[in-house]
C-alpha positions in Angstrom: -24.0 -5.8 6.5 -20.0 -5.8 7.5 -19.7 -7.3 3.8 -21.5 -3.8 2.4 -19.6 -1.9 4.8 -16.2 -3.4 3.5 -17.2 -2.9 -0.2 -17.8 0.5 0.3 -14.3 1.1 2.2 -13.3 -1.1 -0.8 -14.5 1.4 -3.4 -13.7 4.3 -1.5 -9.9 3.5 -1.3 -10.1 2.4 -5.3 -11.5 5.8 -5.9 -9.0 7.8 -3.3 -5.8 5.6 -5.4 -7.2 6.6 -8.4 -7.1 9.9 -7.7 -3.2 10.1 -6.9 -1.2 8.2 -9.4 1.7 6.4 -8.6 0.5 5.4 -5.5 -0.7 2.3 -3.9 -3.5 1.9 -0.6 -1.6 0.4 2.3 -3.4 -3.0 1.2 -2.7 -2.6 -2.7 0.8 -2.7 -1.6 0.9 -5.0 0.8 -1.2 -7.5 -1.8 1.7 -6.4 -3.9 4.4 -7.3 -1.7 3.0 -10.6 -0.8 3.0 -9.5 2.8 0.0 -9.1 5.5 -1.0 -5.1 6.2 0.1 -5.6 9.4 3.5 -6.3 8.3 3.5 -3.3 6.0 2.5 -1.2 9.1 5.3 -2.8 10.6 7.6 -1.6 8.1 5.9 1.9 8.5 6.8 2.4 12.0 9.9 1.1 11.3 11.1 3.9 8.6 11.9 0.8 6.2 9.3 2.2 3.4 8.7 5.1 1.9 4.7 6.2 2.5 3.2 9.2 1.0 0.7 11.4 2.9 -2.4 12.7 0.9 -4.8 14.5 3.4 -5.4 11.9 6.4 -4.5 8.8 3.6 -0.9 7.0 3.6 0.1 5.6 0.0 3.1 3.9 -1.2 4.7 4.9 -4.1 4.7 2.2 -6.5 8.2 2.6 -7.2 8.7 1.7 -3.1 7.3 -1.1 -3.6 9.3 -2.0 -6.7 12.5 -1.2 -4.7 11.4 -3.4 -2.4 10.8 -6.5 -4.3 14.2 -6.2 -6.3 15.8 -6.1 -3.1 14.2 -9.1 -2.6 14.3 -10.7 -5.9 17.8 -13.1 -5.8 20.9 -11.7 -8.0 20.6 -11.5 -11.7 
């Protein structure tokens, strides 16, 4: 049962990303980033990422999380 319920938050979030291009779910970014969720909402509170607001949903710009990982990325 929590497995359904998760796959159906799952698809929901897909769906709600899909619909807003150029922007990541909280967890697509923080897969992206290599970092736990709760470390992206640490990073939140913090004002150290941009997030975008879509109705009662918090993206992250793709391009944030770009930023992010050339910042992190050593010296060319």
């Amino acid at each position: 049962m929590i497995g359904e319920i998760q796959a159906l938050r799952d698809r929901e979030e897909a769906l709600q990303a899909e619909s807003c291009p150029g922007l990541l779910s909280l967890k697509q970014a923080a897969e992206a980033l290599g970092i736990r969720t709760r470390e992206l909402f640490d990073l939140r509170r913090e004002g150290l990422i941009v997030q975008v607001k879509e109705g009662h949903r918090v993206f992250i710009p793709e391009g944030e999380v770009e930023r992010i990982l050339a910042e992190l990325s050593p010296g060319d």
